[in-house]
C-alpha positions, 0 to 999 in steps of 0.5 A: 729471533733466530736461536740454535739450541743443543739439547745437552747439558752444555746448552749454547745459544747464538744468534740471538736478536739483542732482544733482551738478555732476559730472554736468553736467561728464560731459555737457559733456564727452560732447557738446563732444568734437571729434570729436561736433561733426564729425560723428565715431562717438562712442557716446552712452549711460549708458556714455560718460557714466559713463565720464566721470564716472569718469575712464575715458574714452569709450574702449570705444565706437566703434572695431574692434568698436563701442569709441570713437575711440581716438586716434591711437595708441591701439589697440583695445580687441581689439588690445590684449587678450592672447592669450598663454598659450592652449592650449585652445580649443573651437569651436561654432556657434549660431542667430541670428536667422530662418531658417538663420542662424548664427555661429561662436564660439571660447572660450578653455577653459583651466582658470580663464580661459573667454573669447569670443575669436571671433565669425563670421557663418555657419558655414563653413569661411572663417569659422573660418580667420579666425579662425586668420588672426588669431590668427596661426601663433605661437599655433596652433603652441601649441595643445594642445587643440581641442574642436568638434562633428563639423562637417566645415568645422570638423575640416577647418580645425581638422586644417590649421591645428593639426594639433599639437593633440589634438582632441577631438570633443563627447561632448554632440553624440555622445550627443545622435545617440543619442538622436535614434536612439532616438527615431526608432525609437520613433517610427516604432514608436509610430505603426506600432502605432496604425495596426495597432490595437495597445495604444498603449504607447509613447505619452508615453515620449519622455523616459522613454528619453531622459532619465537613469535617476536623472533620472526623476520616479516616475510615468516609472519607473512608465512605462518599468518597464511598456513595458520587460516589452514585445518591442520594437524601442524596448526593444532600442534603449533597452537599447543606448543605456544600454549605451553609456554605460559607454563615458564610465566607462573612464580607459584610452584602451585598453580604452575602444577595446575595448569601443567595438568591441565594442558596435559590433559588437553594434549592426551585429546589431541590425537597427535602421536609425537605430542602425547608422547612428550606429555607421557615424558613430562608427566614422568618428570613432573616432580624435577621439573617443578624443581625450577619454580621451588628454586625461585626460576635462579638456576637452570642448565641455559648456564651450562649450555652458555659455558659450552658454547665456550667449548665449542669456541675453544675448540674451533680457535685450535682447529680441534683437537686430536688428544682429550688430555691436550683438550681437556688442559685447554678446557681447564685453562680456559673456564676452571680459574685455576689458582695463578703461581706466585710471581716474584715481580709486582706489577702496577 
């Protein structure tokens, strides 16, 4: 379909395909809108015109987050979505762009309704209050559970402004700060043997370590099988680690704590830097991180991490953007279940 538009008010269209004269009174409807001819935001796209043509309107571009000019009063399109009936959030940050830039992003996590409800430049403890300044004190008073990161800005503001809340700290990102001890160890253990002139037989044992014992391939078992027979700090570290996964297997909150304890305590003999320190974080965290069997194991940030591995979709099927308010109306199109406009047809 060939079209030759002049932006006038006396708008012409020749050359068009007999397609459907449908498509033309969409498109005169699009270019002849008042508020196009003085100059107003409206959205030109394949959405506004096939708003048109099925009666909905130009209504989800132009407005508060890039919806179109409402009317007079009509609000917009994230004004007018419910916030009602949310009790569990979970918070967490990405990387956006080059450099250090990142936003913070709040989903709604209850079971069978996940939503975007938040997005935030940078990652800073202003940034998540607006979105509690929004959100407004009525329904953080009915919080029951808030799942994040170990992110001080965010268990700051979270432990002000729902101090209610069960809060949960992300079971992913403590088990990832195991791993990074573990692989540091082995690490620096892998090279201190090269310069020694000792057998290299740590060389390609990362995620032999790392990875889970049923996740393995044949020839890593074969591998961390023949490492394992060896007396090395990597081999204490490794044992420690699958050790400290029976932790996630208790149901009781009590005995959870015991044997956190106890593994704890055997960790602080070890005599590894990298472990002693992770146990130094979990003791610090203790209390949130027991949150997560109080919660009867229901809520934990792999949701969040789930939902942003949406984001990284979106992002990569747009071949990223250059604009955060461009990236933040996909994002909102996406996972916010924004409320539809009313269509003037039925469709069966």
């Amino acid at each position: 379909m060939v079209a030759t538009i002049k932006f006038s008010p006396s708008l012409s269209f020749s050359n068009l395909d007999p397609i459907s004269s449908t498509v033309k009174s969409a498109l005169e409807a699009v270019f002849l809108n008042k508020s196009f001819q003085e100059g107003g935001p409206v959205a030109i796209s394949i959405f506004t015109v096939f708003g048109q043509l099925f009666g909905g309107g130009t209504q989800y571009f132009g407005s508060e987050i890039a919806y179109s000019n409402p009317g007079k009063n009509e609000k917009p399109v994230l004004k007018r979505r419910s916030l009602d009936g949310i009790t569990a959030i979970g918070v967490d940050e990405i990387q956006y762009g080059k450099g250090q830039q990142y936003l913070t992003l709040v989903y709604q996590i209850n079971a069978g309704v996940r939503r975007l409800l938040f997005v935030g430049r940078d990652r800073k403890a202003k940034t998540l209050l607006r979105f509690f300044h929004d959100f407004g004190k009525e329904r953080c008073a009915r919080l029951k559970y808030v799942c994040s990161d170990m992110w001080k800005p965010y268990i700051k503001v979270i432990s002000k402004k729902a101090p209610q809340a069960l809060h949960i700290l992300d079971r992913f990102h403590i088990v990832q700060n195991l791993g990074k001890a573990l692989n540091k160890i082995r690490a620096e253990e892998a090279r201190r043997m090269k310069q020694e002139g000792f057998e290299e037989v740590l060389t390609h044992t990362k995620y032999c370590f790392l990875k889970k014992e049923e996740n393995l391939t044949e020839r890593q078992k074969m591998k961390l099988d023949e490492v394992l027979q060896y007396d090395l700090k990597s081999v204490r570290a490794y044992l420690l680690k699958e050790s400290f996964q029976l932790f996630w297997e208790y149901k009781s909150s009590y005995w959870a704590s015991w044997f956190l304890k106890k593994w704890c305590a055997r960790a602080m003999r070890s005599r590894l830097e990298p472990i002693k320190n992770f146990v130094r974080m979990l003791r610090k965290h203790e209390p949130l991180i027991m949150n997560w069997f109080k919660a009867k194991k229901q809520y934990s940030n792999s949701i969040v991490e789930g939902m942003n591995r949406k984001i990284n979709l979106v992002t990569r099927k747009s071949y990223g953007f250059r604009n955060l308010e461009v990236l933040k109306i996909a994002l909102f199109h996406t996972m916010g279940q924004l409320p539809e406009p009313e269509f003037t047809h039925r469709f069966c």
